[in-house]
C-alpha atoms as one frame of an Amber mdcrd trajectory, in Angstrom:
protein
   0.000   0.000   0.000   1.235   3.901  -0.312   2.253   5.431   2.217  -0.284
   8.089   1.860  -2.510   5.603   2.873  -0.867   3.442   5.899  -0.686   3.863
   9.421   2.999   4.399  10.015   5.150   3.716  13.528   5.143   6.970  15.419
   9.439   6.803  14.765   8.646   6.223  11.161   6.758   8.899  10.990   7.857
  11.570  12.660  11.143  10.984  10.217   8.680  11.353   7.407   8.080  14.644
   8.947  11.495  16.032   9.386  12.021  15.137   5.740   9.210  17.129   4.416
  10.454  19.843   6.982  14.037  19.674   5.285  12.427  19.040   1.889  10.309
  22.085   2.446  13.174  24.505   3.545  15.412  23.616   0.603  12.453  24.076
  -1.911  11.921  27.537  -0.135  15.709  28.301  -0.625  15.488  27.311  -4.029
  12.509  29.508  -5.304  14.124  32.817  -3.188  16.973  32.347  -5.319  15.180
  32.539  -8.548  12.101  34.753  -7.619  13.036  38.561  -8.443  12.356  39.774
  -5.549  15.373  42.087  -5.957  15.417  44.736  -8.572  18.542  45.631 -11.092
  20.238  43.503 -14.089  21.456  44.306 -17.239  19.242  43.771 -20.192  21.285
  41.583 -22.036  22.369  39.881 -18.861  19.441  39.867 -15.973  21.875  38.174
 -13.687  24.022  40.747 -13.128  24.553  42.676  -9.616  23.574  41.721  -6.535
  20.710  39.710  -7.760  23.100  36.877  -9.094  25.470  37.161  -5.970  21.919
  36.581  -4.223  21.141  33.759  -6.792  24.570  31.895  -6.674  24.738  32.021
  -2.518  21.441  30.871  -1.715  21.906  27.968  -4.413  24.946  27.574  -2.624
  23.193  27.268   0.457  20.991  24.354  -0.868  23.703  22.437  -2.334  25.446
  22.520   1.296  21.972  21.660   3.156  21.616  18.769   0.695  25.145  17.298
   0.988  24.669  17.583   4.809  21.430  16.171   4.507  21.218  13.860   1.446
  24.835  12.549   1.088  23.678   9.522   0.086  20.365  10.186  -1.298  22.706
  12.642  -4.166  24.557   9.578  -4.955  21.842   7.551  -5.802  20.330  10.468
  -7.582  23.666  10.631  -9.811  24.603   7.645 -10.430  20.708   6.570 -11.495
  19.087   9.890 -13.115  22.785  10.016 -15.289  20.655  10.514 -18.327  19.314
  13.892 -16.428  22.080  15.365 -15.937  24.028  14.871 -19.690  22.459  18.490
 -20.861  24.175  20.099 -17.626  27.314  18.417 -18.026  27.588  19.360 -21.731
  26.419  23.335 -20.855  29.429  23.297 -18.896  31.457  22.488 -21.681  30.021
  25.698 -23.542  31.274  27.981 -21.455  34.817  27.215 -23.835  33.290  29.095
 -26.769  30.460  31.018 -25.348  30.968  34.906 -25.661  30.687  34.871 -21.623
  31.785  32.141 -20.565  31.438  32.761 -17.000  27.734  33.302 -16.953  27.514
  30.225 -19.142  29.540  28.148 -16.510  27.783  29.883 -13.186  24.223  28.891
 -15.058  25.200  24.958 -16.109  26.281  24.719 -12.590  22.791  25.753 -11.705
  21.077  23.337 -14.020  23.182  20.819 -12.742  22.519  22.087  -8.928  18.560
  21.678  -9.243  18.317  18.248 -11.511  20.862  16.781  -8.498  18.374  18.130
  -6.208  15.119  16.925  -7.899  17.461  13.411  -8.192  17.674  13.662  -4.534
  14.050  14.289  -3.443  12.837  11.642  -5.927  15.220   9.160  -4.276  13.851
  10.146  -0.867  11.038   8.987   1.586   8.704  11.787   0.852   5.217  10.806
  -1.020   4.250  12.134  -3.671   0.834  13.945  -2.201   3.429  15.218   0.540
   5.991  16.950  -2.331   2.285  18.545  -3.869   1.802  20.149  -0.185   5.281
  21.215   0.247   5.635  23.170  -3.122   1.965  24.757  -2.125   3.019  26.011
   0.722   6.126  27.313  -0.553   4.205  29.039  -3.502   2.187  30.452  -1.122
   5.121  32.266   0.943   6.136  33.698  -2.633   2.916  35.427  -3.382   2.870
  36.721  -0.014   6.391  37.603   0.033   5.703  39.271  -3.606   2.858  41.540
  -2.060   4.397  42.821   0.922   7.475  43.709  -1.106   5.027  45.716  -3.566
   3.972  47.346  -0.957   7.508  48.559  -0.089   8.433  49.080  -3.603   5.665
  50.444  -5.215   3.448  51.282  -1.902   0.599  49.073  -3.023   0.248  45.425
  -2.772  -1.742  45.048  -5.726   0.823  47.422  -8.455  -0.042  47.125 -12.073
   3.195  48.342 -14.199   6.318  47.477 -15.292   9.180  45.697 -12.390  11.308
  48.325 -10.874  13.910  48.436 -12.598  13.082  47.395 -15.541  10.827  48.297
 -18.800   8.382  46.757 -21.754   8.928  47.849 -24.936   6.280  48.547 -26.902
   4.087  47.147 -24.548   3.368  50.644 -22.057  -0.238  50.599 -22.684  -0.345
  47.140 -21.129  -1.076  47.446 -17.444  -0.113  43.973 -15.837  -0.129  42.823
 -12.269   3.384  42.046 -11.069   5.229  41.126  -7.896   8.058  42.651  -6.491
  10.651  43.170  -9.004   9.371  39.862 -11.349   8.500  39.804 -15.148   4.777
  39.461 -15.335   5.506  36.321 -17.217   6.892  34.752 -14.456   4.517  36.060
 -12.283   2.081  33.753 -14.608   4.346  30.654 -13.976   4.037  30.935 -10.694
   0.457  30.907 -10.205  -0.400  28.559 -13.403   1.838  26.024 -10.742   0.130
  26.924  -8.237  -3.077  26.169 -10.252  -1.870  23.122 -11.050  -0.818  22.107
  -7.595  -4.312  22.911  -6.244  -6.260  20.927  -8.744  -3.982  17.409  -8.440
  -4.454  17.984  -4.525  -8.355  19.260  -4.944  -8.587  15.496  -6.261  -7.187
  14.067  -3.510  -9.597  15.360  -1.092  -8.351  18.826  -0.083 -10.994  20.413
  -1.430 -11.812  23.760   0.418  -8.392  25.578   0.694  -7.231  24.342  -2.541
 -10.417  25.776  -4.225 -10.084  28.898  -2.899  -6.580  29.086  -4.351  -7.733
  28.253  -8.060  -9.509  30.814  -8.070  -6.967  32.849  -6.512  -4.349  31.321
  -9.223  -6.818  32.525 -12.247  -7.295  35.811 -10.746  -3.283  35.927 -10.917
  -3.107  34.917 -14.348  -5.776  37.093 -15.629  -4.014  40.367 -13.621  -0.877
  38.932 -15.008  -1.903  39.112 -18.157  -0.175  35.772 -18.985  -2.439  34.612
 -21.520  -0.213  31.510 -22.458   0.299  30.236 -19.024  -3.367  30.743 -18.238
  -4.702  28.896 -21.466  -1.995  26.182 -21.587  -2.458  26.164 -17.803  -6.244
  24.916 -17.743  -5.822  22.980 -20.983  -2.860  20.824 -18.909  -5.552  20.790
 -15.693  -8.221  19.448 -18.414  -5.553  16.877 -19.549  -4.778  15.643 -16.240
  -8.697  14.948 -15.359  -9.145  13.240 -18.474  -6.152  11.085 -17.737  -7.067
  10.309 -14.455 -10.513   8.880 -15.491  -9.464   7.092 -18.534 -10.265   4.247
 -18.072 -13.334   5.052 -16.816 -14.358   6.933 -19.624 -13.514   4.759 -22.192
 -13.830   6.066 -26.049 -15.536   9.060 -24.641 -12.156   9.769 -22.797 -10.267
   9.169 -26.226 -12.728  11.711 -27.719 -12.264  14.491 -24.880  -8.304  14.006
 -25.179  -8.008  14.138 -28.183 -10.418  17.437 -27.875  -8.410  19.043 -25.889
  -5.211  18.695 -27.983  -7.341  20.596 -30.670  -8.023  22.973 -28.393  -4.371
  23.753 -26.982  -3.733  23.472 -30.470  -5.986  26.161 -31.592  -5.323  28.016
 -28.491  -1.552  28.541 -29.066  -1.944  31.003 -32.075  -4.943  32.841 -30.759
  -4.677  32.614 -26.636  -7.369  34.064 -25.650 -10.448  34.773 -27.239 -11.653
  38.343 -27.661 -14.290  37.896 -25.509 -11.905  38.103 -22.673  -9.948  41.108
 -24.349 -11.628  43.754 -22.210  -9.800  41.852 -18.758  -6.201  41.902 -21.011
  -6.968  45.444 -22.423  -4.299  44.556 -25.064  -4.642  43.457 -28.706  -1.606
  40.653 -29.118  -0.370  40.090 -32.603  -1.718  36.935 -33.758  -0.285  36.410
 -36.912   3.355  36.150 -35.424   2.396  35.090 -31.840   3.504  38.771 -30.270
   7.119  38.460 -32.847   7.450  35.115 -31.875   7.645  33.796 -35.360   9.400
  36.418 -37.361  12.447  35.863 -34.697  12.410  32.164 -34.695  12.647  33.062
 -38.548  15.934  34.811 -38.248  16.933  32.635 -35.202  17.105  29.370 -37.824
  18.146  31.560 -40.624  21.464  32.107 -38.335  21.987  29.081 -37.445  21.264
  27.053 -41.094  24.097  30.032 -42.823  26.559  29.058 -39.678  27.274  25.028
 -39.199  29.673  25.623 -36.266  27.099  27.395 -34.741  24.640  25.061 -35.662
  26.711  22.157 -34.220  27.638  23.716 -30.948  25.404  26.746 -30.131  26.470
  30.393 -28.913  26.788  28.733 -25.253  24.544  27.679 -22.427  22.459  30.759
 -21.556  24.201  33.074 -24.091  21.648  32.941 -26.620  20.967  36.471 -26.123
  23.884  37.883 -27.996  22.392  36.438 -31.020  18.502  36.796 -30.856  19.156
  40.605 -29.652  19.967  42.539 -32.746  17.427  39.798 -34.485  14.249  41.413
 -34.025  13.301  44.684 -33.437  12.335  44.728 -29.678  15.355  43.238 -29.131
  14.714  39.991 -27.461  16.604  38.189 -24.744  16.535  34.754 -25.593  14.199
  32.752 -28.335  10.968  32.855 -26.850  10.607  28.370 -27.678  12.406  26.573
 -25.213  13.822  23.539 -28.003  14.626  26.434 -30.182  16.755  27.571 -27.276
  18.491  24.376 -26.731  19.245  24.250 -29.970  21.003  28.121 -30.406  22.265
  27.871 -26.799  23.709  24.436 -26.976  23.284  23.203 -30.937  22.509  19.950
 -32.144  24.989  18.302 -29.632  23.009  19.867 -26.714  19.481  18.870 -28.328
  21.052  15.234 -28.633  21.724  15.565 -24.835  18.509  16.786 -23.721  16.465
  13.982 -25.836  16.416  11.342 -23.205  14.755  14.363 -20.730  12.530  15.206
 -23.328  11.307  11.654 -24.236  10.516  11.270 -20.479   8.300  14.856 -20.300
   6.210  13.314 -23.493   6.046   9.809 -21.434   4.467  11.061 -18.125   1.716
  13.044 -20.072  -0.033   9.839 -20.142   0.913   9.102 -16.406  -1.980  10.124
 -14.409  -0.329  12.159 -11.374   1.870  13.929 -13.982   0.245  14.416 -17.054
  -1.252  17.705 -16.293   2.457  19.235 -15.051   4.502  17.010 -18.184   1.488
  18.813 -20.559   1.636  22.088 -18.821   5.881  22.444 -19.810   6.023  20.999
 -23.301   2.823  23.241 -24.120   4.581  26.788 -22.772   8.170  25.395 -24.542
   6.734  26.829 -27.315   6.045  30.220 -26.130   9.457  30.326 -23.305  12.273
  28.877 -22.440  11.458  26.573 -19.667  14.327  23.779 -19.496  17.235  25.745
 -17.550  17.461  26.536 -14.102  14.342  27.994 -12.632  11.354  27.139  -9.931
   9.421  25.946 -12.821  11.988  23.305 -14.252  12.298  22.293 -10.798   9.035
  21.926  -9.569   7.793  19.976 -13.020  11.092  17.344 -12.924  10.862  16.847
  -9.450   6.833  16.032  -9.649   7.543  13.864 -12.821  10.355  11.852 -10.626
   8.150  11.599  -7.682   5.200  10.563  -9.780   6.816   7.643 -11.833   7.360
   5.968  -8.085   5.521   6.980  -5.579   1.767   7.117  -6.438
């Protein structure tokens, strides 16, 4: 039987619950070093200033707790999630070539940091319904953390506007909800996981608090304006449902799958319909997904007229210096998170990161996962979402946990 679901020795147990105490701390850790909750950063390099010296201690912090901690719970995680960690261990190698080599290094070292870490929590005694409650809790603290820091920043908990510190171009008549010094697109990752996270526990029987933060988690994404999260969001939550009844549902469950892949399909170019534009008070650009498509364009043009660069990409994380003077609102990265594996690390790198993808497309038809596995390959195409971040880390640690321990 799970262990969700058996009486366990009071010794047993209360080591269960110092693990999700420890388990809980270093998730905490993790997302307060990748939550903006600091302002600054260079355009072309966001980790610059005291945010990354605040980025590369606290991850610093977790990979001491865990060695403390999980000495040999890290072994286990390296010697049998190997295939994992091949796209970190390449990035490294990147940083020969890439045009800054030490950013490219520092951020490998974080992708390797945080798969390790997932390795280790999967390889640990925590349950899977437990890891849902932890990261709940811990997305909870960031929202709250996010509003009382608006409140100091901005001197309103609820600020509308661009992070301090930073700008949108082309995009000042769009008034989006933000928190603390965050992109509002990350502000939408953050509560479509929390979405997420609510639903898969709502169907385990925590109804009432859960319910009250979907709806908190849609408000979020509507104030966010996040209009991929939020779509690709409820089409994963759809997903998961379907998945978890289908057997139960038989052909009709075949039909409704394979309805809502239409859907997300149809809801990828368009979003959001304009029935909803009065909430987003912004007109997107359909016909190139916001510039999306004109600068994957260019993005493959470079690469196809370039085989070295084809072959080994600019560098983990470095992508920047090619997509900026590739479109005219002078992007950061790709906006498609293969096409960024591809620039950032070339073909090599996509070779690398096959076995990792391969596994995200395999647990969309595991029932616990699906909805999280559906949620990442579905906003890949909008954002990079495979290098070191809280939602990379939440999704592989939930697809480890799920394989096992449901």
């Amino acid at each position: 039987m799970h262990l969700d679901r058996v009486r366990l020795p009071v010794s047993k147990n209360a080591s269960i619950k110092r693990e999700t105490r420890r388990t809980f701390l270093i998730v905490l850790i993790v997302f307060l070093a990748f939550f903006r909750w600091l302002p600054g950063g260079d355009p072309l390099n966001p980790t610059t200033g005291v945010r990354a010296f605040v980025e590369i201690g606290l991850l610093g912090v977790v990979g001491m707790l865990s060695f403390l901690w999980w000495t040999k719970r890290l072994w286990s995680a390296l010697l049998k999630g190997w295939w994992l960690l091949l796209p970190s261990g390449w990035a490294i190698l990147t940083s020969l070539w890439s045009p800054t080599p030490s950013l490219t290094f520092v951020k490998a070292i974080e992708l390797f940091v945080i798969t390790l870490i997932a390795g280790a929590v999967w390889k640990g005694p925590i349950t899977f319904l437990d890891w849902l409650r932890v990261v709940q809790r811990a997305l909870i603290f960031l929202v709250l953390l996010g509003i009382g820091l608006n409140v100091v920043y901005y001197n309103t908990p609820f600020y509308y506007g661009p992070p301090l510190g930073s700008y949108f171009a082309l995009e000042s008549d769009r008034i989006r909800f933000t928190l603390a010094a965050g992109h509002p697109l990350e502000v939408g990752h953050l509560f479509a996981l929390l979405l997420l996270v609510s639903v898969a526990l709502m169907g385990r029987g925590l109804r009432l608090s859960s319910a009250i933060l979907v709806a908190i988690s849609l408000w979020g994404l509507l104030a966010a304006q996040a209009r991929a999260s939020l779509a690709m969001a409820i089409a994963a939550s759809l997903w998961g449902f379907v998945r978890s009844f289908r057997k139960r549902l038989g052909h009709v469950g075949g039909l409704l799958e394979g309805a809502i892949l239409l859907a997300a399909a149809f809801l990828m170019p368009t979003l959001l319909l304009e029935n909803l534009e009065p909430i987003f008070l912004y007109v997107p650009d359909l016909d190139t997904l916001n510039g999306r498509i004109p600068l994957w364009e260019n993005v493959l043009g470079a690469l196809l007229s370039d085989p070295l660069l084809l072959l080994l990409g600019t560098g983990f994380a470095a992508t920047r210096f090619l997509t900026y003077d590739l479109a005219f609102w002078n992007p950061g990265h790709t906006h498609n998170g293969f096409l960024e594996i591809l620039t950032g690390m070339g073909a090599v790198g996509l070779v690398f990161y096959l076995p990792t993808i391969f596994f995200l497309v395999r647990m969309t038809l595991n029932p616990p996962s699906a909805a999280f596995s559906f949620y990442i390959i579905a906003m890949a195409i909008f954002n990079p979402v495979f290098g070191p971040g809280i939602v990379w880390f939440i999704v592989l640690t939930t697809l480890l946990l799920a394989q096992e321990k449901y």
